[in-house]
C-alpha positions as CSV (number, residue, x, y, z in Angstrom):
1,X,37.1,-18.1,56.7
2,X,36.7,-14.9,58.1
3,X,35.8,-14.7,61.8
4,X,34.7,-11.9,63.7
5,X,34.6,-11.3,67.2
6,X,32.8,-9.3,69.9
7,X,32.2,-9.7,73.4
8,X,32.1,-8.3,76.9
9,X,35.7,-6.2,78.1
10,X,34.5,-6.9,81.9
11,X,35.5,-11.0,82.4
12,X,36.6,-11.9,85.3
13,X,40.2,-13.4,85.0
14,X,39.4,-16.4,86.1
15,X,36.8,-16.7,83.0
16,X,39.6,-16.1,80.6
17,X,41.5,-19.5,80.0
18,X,37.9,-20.9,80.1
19,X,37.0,-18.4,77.1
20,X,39.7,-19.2,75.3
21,X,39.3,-22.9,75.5
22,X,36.2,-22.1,74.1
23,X,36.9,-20.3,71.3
24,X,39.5,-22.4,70.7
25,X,37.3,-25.2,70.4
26,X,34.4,-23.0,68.1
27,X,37.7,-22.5,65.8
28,X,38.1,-26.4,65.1
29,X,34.9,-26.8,63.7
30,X,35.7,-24.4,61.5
31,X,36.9,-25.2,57.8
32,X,39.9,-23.4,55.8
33,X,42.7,-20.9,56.9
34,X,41.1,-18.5,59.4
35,X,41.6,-14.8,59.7
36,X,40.6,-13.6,62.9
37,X,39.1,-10.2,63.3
38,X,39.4,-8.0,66.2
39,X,39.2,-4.4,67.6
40,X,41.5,-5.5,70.4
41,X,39.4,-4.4,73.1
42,X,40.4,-5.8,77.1
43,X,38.4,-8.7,77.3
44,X,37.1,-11.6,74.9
45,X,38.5,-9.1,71.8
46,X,41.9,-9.9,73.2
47,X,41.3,-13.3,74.6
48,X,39.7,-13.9,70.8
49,X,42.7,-12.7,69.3
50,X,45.3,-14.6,71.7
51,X,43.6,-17.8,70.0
52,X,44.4,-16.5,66.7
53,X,47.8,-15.9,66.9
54,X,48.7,-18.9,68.7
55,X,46.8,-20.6,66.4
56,X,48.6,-19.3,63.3
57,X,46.4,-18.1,62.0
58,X,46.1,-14.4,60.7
59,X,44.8,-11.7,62.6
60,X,43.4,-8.4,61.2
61,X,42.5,-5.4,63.5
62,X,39.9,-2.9,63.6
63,X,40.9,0.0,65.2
64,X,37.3,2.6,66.3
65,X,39.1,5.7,65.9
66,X,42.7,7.7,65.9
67,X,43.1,8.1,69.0
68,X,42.2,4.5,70.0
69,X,45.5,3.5,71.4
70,X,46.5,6.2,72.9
71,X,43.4,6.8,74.7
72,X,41.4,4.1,75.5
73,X,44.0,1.1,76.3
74,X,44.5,1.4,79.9
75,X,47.9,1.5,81.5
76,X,47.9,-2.1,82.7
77,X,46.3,-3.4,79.2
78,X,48.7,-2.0,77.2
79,X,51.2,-4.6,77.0
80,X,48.7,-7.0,75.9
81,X,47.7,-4.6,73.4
82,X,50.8,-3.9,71.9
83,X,51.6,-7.1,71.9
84,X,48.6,-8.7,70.0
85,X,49.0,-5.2,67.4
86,X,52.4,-6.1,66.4
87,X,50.6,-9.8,65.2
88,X,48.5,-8.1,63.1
89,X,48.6,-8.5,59.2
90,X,46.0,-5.5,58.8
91,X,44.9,-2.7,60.2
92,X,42.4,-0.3,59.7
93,X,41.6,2.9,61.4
94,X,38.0,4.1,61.2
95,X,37.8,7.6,60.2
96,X,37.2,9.1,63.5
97,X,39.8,11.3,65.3
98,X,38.0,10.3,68.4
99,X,37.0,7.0,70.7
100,X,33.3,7.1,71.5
101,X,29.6,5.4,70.8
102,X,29.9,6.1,66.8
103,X,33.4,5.1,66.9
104,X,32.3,1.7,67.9
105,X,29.6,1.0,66.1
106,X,31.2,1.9,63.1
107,X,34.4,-0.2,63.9
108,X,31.5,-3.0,64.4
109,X,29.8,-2.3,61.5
110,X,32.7,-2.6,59.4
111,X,33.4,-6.3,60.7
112,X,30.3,-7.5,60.1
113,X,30.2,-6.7,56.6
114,X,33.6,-8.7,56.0
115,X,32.7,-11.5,58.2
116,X,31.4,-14.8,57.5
117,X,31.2,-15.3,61.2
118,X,31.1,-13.6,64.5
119,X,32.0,-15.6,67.6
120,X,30.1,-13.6,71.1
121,X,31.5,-13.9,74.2
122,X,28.2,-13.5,75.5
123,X,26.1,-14.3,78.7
124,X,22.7,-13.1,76.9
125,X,22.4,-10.0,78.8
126,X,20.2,-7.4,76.9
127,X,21.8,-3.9,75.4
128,X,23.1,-1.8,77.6
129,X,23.6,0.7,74.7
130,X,24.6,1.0,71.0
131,X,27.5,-0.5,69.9
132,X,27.7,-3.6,72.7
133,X,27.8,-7.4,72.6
134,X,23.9,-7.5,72.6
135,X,23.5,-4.6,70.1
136,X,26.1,-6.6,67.7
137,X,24.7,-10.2,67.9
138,X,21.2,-8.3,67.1
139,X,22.8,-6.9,63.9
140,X,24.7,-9.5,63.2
141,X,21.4,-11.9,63.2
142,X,19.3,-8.9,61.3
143,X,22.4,-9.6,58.8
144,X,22.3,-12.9,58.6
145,X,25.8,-13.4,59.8
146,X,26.1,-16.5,61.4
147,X,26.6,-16.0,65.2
148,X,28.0,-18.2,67.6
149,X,27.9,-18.1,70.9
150,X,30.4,-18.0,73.2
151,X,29.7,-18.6,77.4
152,X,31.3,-21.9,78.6
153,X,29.4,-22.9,82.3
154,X,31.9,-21.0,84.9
155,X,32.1,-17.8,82.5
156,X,31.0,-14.9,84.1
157,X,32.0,-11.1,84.4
């Protein structure tokens, strides 16, 4: 089963092993060898895909743009980063030299069409904007992708 993931960057660390015992538990119920899809994003992307690989089970990232690494993974993040990267099975590299709105919404376009799943770490805040949590689980439900949320009482960002 293919499981996708999106969710807000800005958690508070103390919502993080909270998170993950949530997804953790959302993955149990779920039948067959999982491959966990991720763009690696600070947050529940990388909280999401700390489950996976500790979980054996496969990860495959989705990388917005060229630059994505080199630009937009903060200094402090980037250990994590590399870290969960070098666990990945796949990559791809949307076909933008450059980070930004279109980046992201393709890179989130392209997991929901291979998902059979997304998992939202997601307080049910409205859109702030294309190509956020909100704007996702709205496509993902237009879709028909299956959606589960995410937000375990003490979450927050």
């Amino acid at each position: 089963m293919r499981v996708g993931i999106t969710g807000h960057s800005n958690l508070a660390a103390v919502s993080a092993p909270i998170v993950a015992d949530a997804i953790s538990a959302a993955l149990a119920t779920l039948d067959g060898p999982i491959i966990g899809i991720s763009c690696l994003a600070r947050g529940a992307d990388q909280i999401f895909a700390r489950v996976i690989v500790d979980s054996g089970a496969a990860l495959h990232v989705v990388l917005p743009a060229a630059d994505y690494r080199e630009k937009k993974v903060k200094p402090e993040n980037r250990d994590i980063f590399e870290s969960l990267f070098a666990h990945a099975e796949h990559v791809d590299v949307m076909p933008f030299e450059t980070s930004g709105r279109a980046a992201y919404e393709a890179a989130n376009d392209k997991i929901l069409a291979t998902v059979d799943a997304l998992f939202a770490v997601w307080d049910g805040a409205p859109p702030d904007g294309k190509g956020g949590t909100a704007d996702t689980v709205r496509i993902a439900r237009e879709r028909g992708v299956p959606v589960v949320v995410i937000w375990p009482a003490g979450a927050h960002r």
